[in-house]
C-alpha positions in Angstrom: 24.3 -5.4 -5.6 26.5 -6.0 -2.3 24.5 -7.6 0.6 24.6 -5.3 4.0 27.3 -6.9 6.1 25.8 -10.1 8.3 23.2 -9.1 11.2 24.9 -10.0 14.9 22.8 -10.0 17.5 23.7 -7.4 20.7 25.2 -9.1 23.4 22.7 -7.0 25.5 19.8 -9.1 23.9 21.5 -12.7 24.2 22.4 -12.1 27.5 18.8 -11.0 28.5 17.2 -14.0 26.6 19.6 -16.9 28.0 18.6 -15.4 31.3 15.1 -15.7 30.0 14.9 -19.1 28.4 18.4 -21.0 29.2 18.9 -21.3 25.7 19.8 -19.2 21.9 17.0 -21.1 20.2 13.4 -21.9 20.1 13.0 -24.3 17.8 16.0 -26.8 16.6 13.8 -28.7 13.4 10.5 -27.5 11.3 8.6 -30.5 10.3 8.9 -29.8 5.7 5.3 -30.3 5.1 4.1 -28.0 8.5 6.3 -25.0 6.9 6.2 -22.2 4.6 8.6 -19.8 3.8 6.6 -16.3 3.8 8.4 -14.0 1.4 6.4 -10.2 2.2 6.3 -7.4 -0.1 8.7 -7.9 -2.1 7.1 -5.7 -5.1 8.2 -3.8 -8.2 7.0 -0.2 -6.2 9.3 -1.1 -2.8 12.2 -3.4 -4.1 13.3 -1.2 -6.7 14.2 2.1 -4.5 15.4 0.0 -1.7 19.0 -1.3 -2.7 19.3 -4.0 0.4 16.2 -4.9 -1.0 17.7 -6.2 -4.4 20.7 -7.5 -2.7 18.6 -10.3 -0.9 16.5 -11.6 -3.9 19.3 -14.4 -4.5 18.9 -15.5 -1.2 14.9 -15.1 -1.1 15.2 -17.2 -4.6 17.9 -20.0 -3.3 15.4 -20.5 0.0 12.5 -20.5 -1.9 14.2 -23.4 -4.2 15.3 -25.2 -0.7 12.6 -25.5 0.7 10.2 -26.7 -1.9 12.8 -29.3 -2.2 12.0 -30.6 1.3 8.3 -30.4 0.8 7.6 -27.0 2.7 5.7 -24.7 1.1 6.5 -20.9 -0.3 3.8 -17.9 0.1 4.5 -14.7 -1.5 2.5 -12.0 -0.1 2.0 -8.6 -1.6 0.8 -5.5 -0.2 -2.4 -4.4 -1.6 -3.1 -0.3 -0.8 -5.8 0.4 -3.6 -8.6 -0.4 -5.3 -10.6 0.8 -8.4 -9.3 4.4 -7.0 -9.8 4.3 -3.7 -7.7 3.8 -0.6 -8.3 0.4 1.7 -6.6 1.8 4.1 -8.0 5.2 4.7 -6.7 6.1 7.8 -2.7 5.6 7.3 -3.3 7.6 3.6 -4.8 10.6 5.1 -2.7 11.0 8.1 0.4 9.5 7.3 1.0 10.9 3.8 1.1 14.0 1.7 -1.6 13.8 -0.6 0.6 13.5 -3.5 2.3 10.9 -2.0 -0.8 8.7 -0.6 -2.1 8.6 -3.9 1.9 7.3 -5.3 1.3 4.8 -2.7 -2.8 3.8 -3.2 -2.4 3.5 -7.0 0.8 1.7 -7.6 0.3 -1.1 -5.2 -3.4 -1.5 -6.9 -3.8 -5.0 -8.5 -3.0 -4.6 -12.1 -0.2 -2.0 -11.8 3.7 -2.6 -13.0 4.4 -2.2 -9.0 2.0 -4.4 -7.4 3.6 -7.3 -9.0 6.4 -9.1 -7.9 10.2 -8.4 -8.9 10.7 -9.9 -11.9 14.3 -11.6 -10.6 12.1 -13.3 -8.0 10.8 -16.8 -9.0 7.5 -18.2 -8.0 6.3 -21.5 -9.3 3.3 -23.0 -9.9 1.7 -24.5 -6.2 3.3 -21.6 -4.5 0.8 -19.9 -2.3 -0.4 -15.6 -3.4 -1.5 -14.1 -0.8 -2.8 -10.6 -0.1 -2.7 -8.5 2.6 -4.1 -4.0 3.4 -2.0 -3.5 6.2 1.5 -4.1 7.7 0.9 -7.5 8.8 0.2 -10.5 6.9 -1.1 -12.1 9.5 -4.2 -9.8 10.6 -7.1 -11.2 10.3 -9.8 -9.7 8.2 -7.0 -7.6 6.3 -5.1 -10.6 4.9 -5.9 -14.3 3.3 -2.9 -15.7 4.4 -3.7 -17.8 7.2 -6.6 -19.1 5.5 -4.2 -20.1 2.5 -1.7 -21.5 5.1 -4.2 -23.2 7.0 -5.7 -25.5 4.1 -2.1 -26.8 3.6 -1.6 -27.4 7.9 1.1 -24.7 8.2 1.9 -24.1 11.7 6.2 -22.7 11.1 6.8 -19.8 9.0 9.8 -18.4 8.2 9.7 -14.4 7.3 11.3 -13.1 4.7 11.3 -9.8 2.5 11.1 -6.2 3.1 11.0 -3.7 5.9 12.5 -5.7 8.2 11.1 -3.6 11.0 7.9 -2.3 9.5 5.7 -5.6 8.0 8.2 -8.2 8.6 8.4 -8.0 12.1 5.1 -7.1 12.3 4.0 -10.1 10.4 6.5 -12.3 13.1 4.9 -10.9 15.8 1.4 -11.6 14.8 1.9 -15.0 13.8 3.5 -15.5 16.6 0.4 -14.9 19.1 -1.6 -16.7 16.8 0.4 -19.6 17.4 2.7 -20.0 14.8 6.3 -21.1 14.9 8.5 -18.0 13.9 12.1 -17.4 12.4 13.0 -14.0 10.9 15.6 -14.7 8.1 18.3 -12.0 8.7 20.1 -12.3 5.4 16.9 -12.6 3.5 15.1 -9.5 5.2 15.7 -5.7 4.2 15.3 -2.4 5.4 16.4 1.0 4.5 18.8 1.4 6.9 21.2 -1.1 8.8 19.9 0.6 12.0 16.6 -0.4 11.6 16.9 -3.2 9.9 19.3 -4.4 13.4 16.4 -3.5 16.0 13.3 -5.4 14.0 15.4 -8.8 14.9 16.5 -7.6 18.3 12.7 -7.4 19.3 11.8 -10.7 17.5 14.3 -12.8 19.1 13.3 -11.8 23.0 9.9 -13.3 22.6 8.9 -13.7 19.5 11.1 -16.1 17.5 14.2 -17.3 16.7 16.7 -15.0 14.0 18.6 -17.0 12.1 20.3 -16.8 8.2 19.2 -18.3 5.3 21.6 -21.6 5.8 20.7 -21.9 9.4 16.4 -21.8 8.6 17.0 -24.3 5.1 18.9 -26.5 8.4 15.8 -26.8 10.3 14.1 -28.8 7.4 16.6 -31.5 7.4 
């Protein structure tokens, strides 16, 4: 599967944020044991129609391998849309869907399904963290046990990775960003649909939320 070519970031945007903060990056070293590489949604039911989705499971498994390596920490998270038949999420089914296609969505990402679990080229160990989340972002409290998972190991840098770019991954970076977490969005180790908006979710991040950097460049900061 061929990788979409490598994410630049607009002049437009640097331009504004060395204006902004004098400088490209936000954080230049992530303490090993403070860190955890948050790999999001990357399921059976959404990696499997989304070909950039496939193409960045080597790098998802290579940083994954990194960074346990350095003694940081690796949490997959998984959407979860359903539950013994029924919707935990209501609202976005009823409006955002056709019927047909809410209840696609509700009962294959229900615990216990072939497309709630993880790709199988993806490799989780034993001591990773599983997490759950009912909405976009992982880091919502209430809708996700993330941060509590994080927070019994003293996680305070995350780096995102996984699918859409600019639907739960950036949301995610966002969020754990205004909760007080250290972000980086992984460009080569995030996917979206299309290159378009796979472009703007790191665009946003990087003004005020983050740094963007590539897989190399985030397994760098642990060293």
């Amino acid at each position: 599967m061929t990788a979409p070519a490598p994410f630049e970031m607009p002049p437009y945007v640097i331009d504004r944020v060395m204006k902004k903060r004098g400088r490209l990056r936000v954080f230049e070293r992530f303490e090993p044991a403070r860190t955890a590489l948050v790999v999001i949604d990357m399921q059976a039911f959404y990696v499997t129609d989304v070909p950039p989705a496939v193409a960045i499971i080597p790098n998802i498994n290579r940083m994954a391998r990194s960074f346990r390596e350095r003694g940081a920490s690796v949490a997959w998270v998984k959407m979860t849309a359903g539950q013994d038949g029924r919707s935990l999420w209501p609202l976005y089914h009823e409006r955002f869907f056709t019927p047909a296609n809410a209840a696609r969505h509700r009962d294959n990402l229900t615990p216990g399904t072939p497309g709630h679990e993880l790709h199988p080229d993806l490799e989780p160990m034993p001591g990773d963290i599983h997490a759950e989340k009912s909405r976009f972002s992982a880091f919502l409290p209430g809708k996700s046990d993330l941060m509590e998972k994080l927070a019994e190991r003293g996680i305070t840098n995350v780096a995102i990775t996984g699918m859409l770019t600019n639907f739960c991954c950036e949301t995610s970076a966002r969020d754990a960003m205004m909760l007080d977490y250290n972000v980086v969005m992984v460009s080569d180790a995030n996917a979206a649909r299309y290159e378009e908006d796979h472009n703007i979710g790191f665009s946003t991040v990087f003004q005020s939320f983050g740094d963007v950097l590539t897989a190399d460049e985030a397994i760098t900061l642990l060293d």
